[in-house]
N, C-alpha and C positions, 0 to 999 in steps of 0.2 A: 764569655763565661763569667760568669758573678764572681766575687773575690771571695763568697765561702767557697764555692765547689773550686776555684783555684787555689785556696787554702788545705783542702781536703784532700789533693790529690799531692800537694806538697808534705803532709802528712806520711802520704804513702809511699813515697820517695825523698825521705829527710834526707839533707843535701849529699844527694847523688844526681847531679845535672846530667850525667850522662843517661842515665836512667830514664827520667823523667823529659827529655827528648824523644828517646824511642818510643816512650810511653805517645809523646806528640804524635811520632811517625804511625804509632799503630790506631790510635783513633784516627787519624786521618784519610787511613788505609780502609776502616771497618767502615767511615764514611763513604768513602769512594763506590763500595763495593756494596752499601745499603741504598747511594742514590742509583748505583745501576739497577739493581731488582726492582726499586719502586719508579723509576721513571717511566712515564710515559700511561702511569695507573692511574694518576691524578690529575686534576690541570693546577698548576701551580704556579704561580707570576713569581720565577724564580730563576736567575739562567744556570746553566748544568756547577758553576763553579761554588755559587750561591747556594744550591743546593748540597752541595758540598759540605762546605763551612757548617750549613744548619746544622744537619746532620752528624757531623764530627764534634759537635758542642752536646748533642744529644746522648752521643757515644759516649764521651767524657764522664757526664752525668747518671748513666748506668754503669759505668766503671765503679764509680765514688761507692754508687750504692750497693754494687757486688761485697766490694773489699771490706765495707766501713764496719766497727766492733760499734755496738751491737747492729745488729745486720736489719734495718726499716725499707721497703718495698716499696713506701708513697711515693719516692723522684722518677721509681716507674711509671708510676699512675700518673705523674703531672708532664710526661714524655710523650705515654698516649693522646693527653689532653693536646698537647703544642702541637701535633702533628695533626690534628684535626682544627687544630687554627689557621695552619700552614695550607689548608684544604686537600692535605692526604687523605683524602674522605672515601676512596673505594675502596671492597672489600677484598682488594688484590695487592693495596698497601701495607695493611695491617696485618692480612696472612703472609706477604713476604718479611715484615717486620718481625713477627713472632716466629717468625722460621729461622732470622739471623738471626734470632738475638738467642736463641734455644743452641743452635752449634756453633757460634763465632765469640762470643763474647766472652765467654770463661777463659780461651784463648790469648785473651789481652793481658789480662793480670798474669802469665807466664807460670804460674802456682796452681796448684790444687786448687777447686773452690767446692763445697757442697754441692751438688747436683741440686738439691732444693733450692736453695739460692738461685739458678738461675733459672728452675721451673716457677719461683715466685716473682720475679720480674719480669717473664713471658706474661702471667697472669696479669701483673698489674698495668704493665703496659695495656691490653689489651681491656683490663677494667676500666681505665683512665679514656684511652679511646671511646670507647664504646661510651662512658658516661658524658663523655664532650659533643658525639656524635645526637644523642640523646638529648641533651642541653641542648644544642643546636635545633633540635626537631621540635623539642615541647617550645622554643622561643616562636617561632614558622606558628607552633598549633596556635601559642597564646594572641598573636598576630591575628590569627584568622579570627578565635573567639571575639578578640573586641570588635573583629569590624563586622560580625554577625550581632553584636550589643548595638553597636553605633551606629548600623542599619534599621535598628526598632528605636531607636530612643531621639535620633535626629530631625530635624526637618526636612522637610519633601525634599529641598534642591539639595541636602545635607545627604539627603538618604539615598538619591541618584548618584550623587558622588562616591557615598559608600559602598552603594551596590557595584557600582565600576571598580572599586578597589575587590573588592568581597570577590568578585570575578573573576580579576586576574589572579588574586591567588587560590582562589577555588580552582580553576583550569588549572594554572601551570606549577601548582605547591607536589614540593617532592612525593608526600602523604597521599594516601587516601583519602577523599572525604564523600561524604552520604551523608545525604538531608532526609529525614523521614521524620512521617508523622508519628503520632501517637501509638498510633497501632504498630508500628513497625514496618510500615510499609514505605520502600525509598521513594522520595520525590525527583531526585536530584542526585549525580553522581560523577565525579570527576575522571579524567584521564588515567590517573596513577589506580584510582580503586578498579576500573574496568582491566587493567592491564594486569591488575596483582593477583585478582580471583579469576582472571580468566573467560568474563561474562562480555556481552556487549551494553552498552546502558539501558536499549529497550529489553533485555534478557533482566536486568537489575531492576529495575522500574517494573517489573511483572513480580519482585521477589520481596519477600518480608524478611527481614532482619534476625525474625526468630529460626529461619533455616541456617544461617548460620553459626547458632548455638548447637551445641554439642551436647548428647550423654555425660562423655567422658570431663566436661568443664565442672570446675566448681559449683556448688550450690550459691557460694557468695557472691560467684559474677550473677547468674539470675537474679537471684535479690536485691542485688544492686540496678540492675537492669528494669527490676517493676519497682523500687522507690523511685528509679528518673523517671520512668514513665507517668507516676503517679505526682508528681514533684516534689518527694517527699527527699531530696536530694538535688543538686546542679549537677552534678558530673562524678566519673567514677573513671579509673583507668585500670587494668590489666593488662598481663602479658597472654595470649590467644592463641588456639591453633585453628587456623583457616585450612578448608579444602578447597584447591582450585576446584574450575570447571573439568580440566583432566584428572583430577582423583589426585592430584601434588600437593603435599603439607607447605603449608605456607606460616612460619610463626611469626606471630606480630605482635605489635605496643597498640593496645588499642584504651584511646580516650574516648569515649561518649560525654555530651555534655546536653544540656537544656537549655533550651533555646525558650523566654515568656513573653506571651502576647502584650497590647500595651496594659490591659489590663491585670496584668500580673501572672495572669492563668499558664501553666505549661501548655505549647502551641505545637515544637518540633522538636524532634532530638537530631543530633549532629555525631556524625560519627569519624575519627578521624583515625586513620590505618598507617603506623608506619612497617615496614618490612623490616622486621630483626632476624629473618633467617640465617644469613651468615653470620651475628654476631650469636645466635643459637649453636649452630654447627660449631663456630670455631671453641665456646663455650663445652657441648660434649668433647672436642675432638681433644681438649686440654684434661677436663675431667678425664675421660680415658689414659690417655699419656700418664695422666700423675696417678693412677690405677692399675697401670699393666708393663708387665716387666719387657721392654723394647727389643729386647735377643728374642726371645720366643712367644712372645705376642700375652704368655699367661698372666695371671693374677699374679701383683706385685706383694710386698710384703703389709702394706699400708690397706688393698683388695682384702689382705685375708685377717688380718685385726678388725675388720671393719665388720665383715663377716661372723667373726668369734664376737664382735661385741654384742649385733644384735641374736646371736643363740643365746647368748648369757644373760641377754635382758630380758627378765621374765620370763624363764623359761616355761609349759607348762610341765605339771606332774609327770611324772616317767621319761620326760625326754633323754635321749644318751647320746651321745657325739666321739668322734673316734677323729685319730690323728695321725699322718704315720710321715715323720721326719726324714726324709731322704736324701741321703749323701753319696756321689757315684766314689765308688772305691779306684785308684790308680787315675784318676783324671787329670791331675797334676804333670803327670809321670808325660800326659797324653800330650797336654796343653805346650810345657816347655822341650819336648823333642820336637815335634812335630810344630807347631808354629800355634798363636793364639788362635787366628783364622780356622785352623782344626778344630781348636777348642771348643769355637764359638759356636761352629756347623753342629759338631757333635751335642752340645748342648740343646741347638734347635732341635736335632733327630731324637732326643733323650724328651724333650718337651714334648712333641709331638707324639711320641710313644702314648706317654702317659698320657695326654689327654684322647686318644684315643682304648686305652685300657681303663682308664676312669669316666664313666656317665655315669648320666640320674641327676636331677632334677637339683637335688638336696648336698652333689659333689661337686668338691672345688680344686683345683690343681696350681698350685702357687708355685712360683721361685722364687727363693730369700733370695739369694743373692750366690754369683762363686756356682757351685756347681749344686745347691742345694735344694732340694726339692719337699713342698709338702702337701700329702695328698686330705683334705678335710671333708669328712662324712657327717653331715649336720646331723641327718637323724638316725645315725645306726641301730641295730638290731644286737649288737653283743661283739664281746674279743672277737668269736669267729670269725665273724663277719671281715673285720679289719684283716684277722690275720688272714683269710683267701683273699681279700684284696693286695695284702703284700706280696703273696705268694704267686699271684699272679703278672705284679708289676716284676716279679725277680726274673721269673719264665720268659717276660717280653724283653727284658734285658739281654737276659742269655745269646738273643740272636744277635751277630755281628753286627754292626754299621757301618755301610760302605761310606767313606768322606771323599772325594776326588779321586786318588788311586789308591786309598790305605781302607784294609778291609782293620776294622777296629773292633775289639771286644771291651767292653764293660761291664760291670756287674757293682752292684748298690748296697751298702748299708740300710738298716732301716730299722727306728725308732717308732715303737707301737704304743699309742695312749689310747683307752678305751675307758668311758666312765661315763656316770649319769650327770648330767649338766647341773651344775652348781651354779646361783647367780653369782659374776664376781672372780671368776675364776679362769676367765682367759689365759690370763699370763701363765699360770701355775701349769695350766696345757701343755703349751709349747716349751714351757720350762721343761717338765717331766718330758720330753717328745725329744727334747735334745739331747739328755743327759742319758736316755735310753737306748739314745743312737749312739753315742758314744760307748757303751755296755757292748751293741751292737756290732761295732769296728774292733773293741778287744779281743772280741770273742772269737775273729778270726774275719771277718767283712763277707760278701758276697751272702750275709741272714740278716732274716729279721729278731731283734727284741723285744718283749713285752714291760711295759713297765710294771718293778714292782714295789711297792710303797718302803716294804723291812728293806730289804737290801740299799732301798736309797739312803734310810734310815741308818743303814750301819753307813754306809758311806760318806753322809753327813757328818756322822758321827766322830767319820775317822778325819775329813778335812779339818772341823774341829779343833781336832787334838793335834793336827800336824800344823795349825794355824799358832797355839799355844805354847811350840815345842821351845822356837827360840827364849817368849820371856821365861818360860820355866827353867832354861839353863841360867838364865841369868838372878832368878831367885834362887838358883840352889837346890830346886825341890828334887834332883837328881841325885843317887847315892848310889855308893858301890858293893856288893858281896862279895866275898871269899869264899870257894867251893875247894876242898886240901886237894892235893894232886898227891899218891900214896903211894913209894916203893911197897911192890909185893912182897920182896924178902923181909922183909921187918918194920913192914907199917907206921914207918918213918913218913913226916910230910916233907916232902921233898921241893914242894912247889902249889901255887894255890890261883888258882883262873879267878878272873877279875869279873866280876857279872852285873853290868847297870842294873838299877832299878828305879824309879819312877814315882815317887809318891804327890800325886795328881791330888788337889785338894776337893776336886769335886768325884774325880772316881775309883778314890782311894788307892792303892798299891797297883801299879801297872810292871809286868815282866815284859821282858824284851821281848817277844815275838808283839806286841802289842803298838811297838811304837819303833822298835830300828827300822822294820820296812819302812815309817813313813818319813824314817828320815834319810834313807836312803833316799828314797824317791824327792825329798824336796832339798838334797844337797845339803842338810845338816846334820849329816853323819859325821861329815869332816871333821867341824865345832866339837861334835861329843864327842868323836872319839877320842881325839885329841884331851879333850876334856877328865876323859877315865884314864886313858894313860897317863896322866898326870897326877889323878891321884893317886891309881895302883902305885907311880911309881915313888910316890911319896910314903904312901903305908908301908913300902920293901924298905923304903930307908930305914922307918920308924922301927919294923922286925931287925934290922942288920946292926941297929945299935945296939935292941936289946940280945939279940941272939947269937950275933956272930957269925961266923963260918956255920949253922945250924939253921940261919933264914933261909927261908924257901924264894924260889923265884917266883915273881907272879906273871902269870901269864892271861896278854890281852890280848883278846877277839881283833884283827882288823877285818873293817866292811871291805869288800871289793873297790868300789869308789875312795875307800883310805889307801889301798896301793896305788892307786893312782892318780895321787895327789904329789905332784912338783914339792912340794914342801916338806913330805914324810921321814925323809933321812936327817933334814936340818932340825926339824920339830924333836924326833928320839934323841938327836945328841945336844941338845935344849937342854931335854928333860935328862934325860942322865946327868948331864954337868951340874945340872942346880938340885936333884936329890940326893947326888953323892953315890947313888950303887952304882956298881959295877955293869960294863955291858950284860957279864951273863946271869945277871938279876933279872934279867927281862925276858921274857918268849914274847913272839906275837902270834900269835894264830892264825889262819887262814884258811877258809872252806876249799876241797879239792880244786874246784869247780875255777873260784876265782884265782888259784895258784898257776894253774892246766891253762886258762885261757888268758895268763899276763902278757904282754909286749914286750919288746924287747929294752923298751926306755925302763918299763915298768920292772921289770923283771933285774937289771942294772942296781935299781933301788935296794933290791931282797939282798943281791952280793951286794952291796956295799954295807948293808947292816949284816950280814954273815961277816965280813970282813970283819966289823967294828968288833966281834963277838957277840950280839945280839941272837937270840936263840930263835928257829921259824918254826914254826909247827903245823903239818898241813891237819886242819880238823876236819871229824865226819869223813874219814879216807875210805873208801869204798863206795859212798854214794854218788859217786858225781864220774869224771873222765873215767876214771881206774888207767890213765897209759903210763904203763908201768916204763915203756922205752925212756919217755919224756921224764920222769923219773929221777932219774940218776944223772939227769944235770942240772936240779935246782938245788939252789943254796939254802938246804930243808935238816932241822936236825931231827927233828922227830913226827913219829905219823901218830894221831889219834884218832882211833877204829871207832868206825859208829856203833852206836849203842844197840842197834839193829843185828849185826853179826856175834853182837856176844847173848844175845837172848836163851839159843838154845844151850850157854852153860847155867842156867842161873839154878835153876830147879835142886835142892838139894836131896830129894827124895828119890831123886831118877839119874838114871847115868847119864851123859852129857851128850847131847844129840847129836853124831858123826860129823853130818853136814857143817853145822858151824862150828865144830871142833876143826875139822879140817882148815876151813876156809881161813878162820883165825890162826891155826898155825900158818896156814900161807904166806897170812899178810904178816908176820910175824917174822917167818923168815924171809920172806924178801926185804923187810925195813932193816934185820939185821945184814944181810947179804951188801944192804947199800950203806953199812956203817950207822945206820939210826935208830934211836929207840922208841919205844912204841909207848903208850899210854890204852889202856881201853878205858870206853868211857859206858858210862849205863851200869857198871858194879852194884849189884843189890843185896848179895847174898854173900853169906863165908864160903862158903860151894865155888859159885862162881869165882871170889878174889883167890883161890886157891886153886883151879883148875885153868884160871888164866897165869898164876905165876908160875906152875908148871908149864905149859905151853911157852913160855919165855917173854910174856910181858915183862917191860919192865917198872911199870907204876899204873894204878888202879883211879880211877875219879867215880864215881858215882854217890847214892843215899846209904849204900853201906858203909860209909864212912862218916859220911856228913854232908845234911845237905848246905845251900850258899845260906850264907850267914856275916854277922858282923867280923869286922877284922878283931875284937877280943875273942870270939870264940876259934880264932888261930891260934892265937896267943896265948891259949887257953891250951889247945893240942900240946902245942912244940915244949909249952914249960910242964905237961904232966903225963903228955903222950896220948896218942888218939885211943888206946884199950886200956 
């Protein structure tokens, strides 16, 4: 081993001598176990222990190149090369070589490595090879050439000599060769060309060179073919497909060259045949492999970009192409109970599916990867089209899958892209194709979705703005309103709800339905709420100086996600201690919903801020659980009725609709029955704040009093009064 490649791997075991032992043991191991597949393929002046060592230096050397940053392929290609020095020259060496080194070698590094990584050092080993075996051949060809020169240009007893040479390796030369005239017709024809096509020599010797040419060749090998003939050229080489005499492809390296009389004139052409069949096969057999996904035999993900590129390239007028993003729904669930082995069968049975529900000429059936599938329609006809082909792959689903003894039900997601081919626009396909499969899985899984541009549009729109949420807290651009909270006996402001708002410098004033959900959802609820509570509960200071026993309490919204935050009890007695009000300066509010469904840690938190005196208020009471049992064991002081049940009082023209007359007395007496009081919220009219303070509300919130507004126009109520 040279002192960089033993540099390199010290690299990769900086001083851990233990390490870099094992590392010894296991190239010497991968040795072991690559001179047993290749012995006995090649003849090689080596004994079994020699071959050994070789090969475990070999090892070593695709190791280096596996792991090294940034990751270069050539010490595979120069691996190929040594082992075709070594005389591994059959094509039983180099297929077992690319066989080990494809599932054994990633194995040594103990780590993860790119699967590309070592699909590109199968290649280059086998480029390496292959170009050494090659180098080797054209040296034999260049051998022959001069001693067919040195045969015309020597003297007589010079030219006996060389024709003795010319002989031997015309007979016994690995290659092919054939001697023909001008016209193509062979004079002369070796052992290797009579064996490779198939013919006898008197079968060759009856045959002209141009039945060998093909329709389907080049136009540039004939051309090249009549400037030698004419000698407007010495020699030309190609890669050829030969048909034996049994009708078998045979692909070859083929050199022709010119042979000139002493008079300079073109006399004979020389054709010289090596067989690259197996390095052809082993060449598809890799191109496929790096093309098609190895579980299920389909189009990989690399198959179907390749695909999309050339639709997208040039497409003509009208063309349209369709997409449809498939994800099995519950696979997961399938794969880790039941063992991967399941996973992987069911995958195969879900491949097979689909490719039998998908033909035509112009369809392609891919696996990303994981359990994902995509069906591609190069030249569709319209949505329809796609959507009966989804609706049909959903149908073939439907039916069970037997795996060994588990009868297994599955059923699919599915992302619909349909549009006219744009050049350029591959990506933006499968973009759209995923994001619609994910539409697809919200919407309940086991359908398909179509993609639709507006809705992605708002959707963008909204990651956006939930991308920009955090630095906009930290600019400030966030501010608070005050909305009165009203005794109905004397329109006193009693207390005033705290209401973020959003002033967005690109889309002007945003209200909370616009932007809490998306901070709920990205876990920055927490930051703001925390945030408002800290000012509300700074503005109630700022009222308790100026007002005294006459400030209102203010009351803050918590998100569901803020009850259940570890922190929430120490955060309120934070903020109390450093604004100076009183516990029962504060409410915090809380939707039914997330009240009804807390925990019991969670639930802990509400009593210990009821403890502190901290006021709870379940808001929008009626829309959500309504279990009235559950009820009267939370640490709740007041319920605020949705704006929904006081509707039918609002009308002052008409008497007051029974139904929600009733129903609000209800909730009215029950909140009193459990000691609480009530707020209705949605108040628009004198009507209404008058037929709920009969009824035994005890405080009114809606636009009849005032809508959210700055904290001076509280300040403005409390010191001149809200009428």
């Amino acid at each position: 081993m040279s002192d960089h490649t033993e540099g390199r791997v010290r690299d990769l075991f900086p001083g851990q001598e233990a390490e870099a032992e094992l590392l010894d043991e296991a190239c010497e191991r991968f040795g072991r176990g690559w001179a047993a597949l290749v012995s006995g393929t090649s003849y090689v002046s080596m004994s079994r222990s020699e071959m050994v060592e070789f090969l475990s230096r070999l090892a070593r050397r695709l190791l280096v190149a596996l792991t090294t940053e940034p990751f270069v392929a050539r010490p595979a290609w120069e691996v190929g090369a040594e082992l075709v020095e070594a005389h591994f020259t059959s094509p039983a060496s180099i297929e077992q070589t690319v066989v080990l080194v494809g599932t054994e070698l990633g194995a040594l590094t103990g780590t993860d490595v790119p699967q590309g990584r070592v699909a590109a050092l199968q290649g280059a080993v086998a480029a390496g090879y292959a170009n050494a075996l090659r180098q080797r051949t054209l040296e034999e060809q260049e051998a022959i050439r001069e001693a067919v020169l040195d045969a015309r240009q020597q003297a007589e007893a010079a030219l006996r000599a060389s024709e003795a040479r010319f002989r031997a390796l015309f007979s016994d030369a690995a290659v092919g060769i054939g001697l023909a005239d001008l016209d193509g017709t062979f004079l002369d024809v070796n052992v290797s060309l009579q064996r490779m096509l198939g013919y006898s020599r008197n079968e060759l010797l009856r045959t002209n060179l141009r039945k060998f040419m093909h329709a389907g060749d080049a136009e540039s090998t004939w051309e090249a073919y009549r400037q030698l003939a004419r000698g407007d050229r010495e020699y030309f080489q190609v890669d050829k497909q030969f048909f034996g005499n049994d009708g078998s492809a045979v692909w070859t390296n083929l050199t022709m060259s010119l042979v000139r009389g002493p008079d300079g004139q073109p006399q004979y052409l020389v054709a010289m045949v090596e067989d690259v069949t197996d390095r052809h096969e082993l060449q598809n057999r890799l191109k496929y492999q790096a093309l098609h996904d190895p579980l299920t035999g389909l189009a990989n993900r690399a198959l179907l970009l390749d695909r999309l590129a050339r639709v997208f390239s040039n497409p003509p007028v009208g063309q349209r192409v369709g997409l449809c993003f498939l994800d099995l729904d519950g696979f997961k669930v399938i794969n880790d109970s039941l063992g991967h082995h399941v996973g992987d069968e069911l995958l195969v049975a879900v491949g097979r599916r689909l490719a039998e529900c998908v033909n035509g000429e112009h369809c392609l059936v891919a696996r990303m990867g994981g359990d994902e599938f995509v069906v591609l329609v190069e030249d569709s006809t319209g949505t329809e089209q796609i959507v009966d082909l989804a609706d049909r792959v959903l149908t073939m689903l439907n039916q069970p899958i037997r795996i060994g003894g588990h009868q297994l039900s599955v059923s699919a997601s599915i992302g619909i892209v349909e549009r006219p081919v744009v050049s350029g626009e591959s990506a933006d396909l499968i973009r759209d194709a995923d994001v619609t499969l994910y539409w697809a899985k919200s919407e309940g899984k086991s359908r398909w979705a179509v993609y639709d541009p507006e809705r992605n549009a708002r959707e963008v729109a909204r990651f956006r703005l939930s991308a920009t949420m955090p630095a906009a807290l930290e600019r400030e651009e966030f501010f608070v309103d005050y909305q009165p909270l009203v005794r109905l006996a004397d329109n006193a402001v009693v207390g005033v709800e705290a209401l973020v708002r959003w002033r967005h410098p690109e889309h002007g004033l945003l209200s909370p339905d616009r932007f809490i959900g998306l901070a709920e959802e990205t876990g920055l609820i927490v930051q703001l709420g925390r945030w408002v509570l800290e000012h509300a509960c700074q503005q109630a200071s700022r009222w308790q100086q100026e007002f005294g026993p006459a400030a209102p309490y203010v009351s803050v919204n918590l998100a569901a996600r803020q009850s259940r935050d570890p922190g929430l009890v120490s955060d309120v007695e934070s903020i109390l201690r450093n604004t100076g009000i009183p516990p029962t300066g504060l409410q915090l509010e809380l939707t039914e919903s997330a009240v009804m469904g807390t925990a019991d840690d969670q639930l802990d938190a509400l009593r210990r801020l009821h403890e502190m005196g901290v006021r709870i208020a379940i808001d929008d009471f009626g829309t959500g659980y309504s279990n009235l049992a559950y009820l009267r064991h939370l640490p709740v002081h007041e319920l605020k009725i949705a704006g929904s049940f006081v509707e039918g009082l609002r009308a002052p023209d008409k008497p007051a609709d029974p139904v929600d007359k009733q129903i609000v007395g209800a909730l009215v007496t029950l909140a009193h029955a459990l000691g609480l009081t009530v707020t209705a919220e949605g108040v628009e009219t004198r009507a209404q704040a008058e037929r709920l303070r009969d009824i035994g509300c005890e405080s009114g919130q809606g636009w009849f009093f005032a809508r959210p507004g700055p904290p001076e126009t509280i300040s403005r109520f409390l010191r001149e009064g809200l009428f």
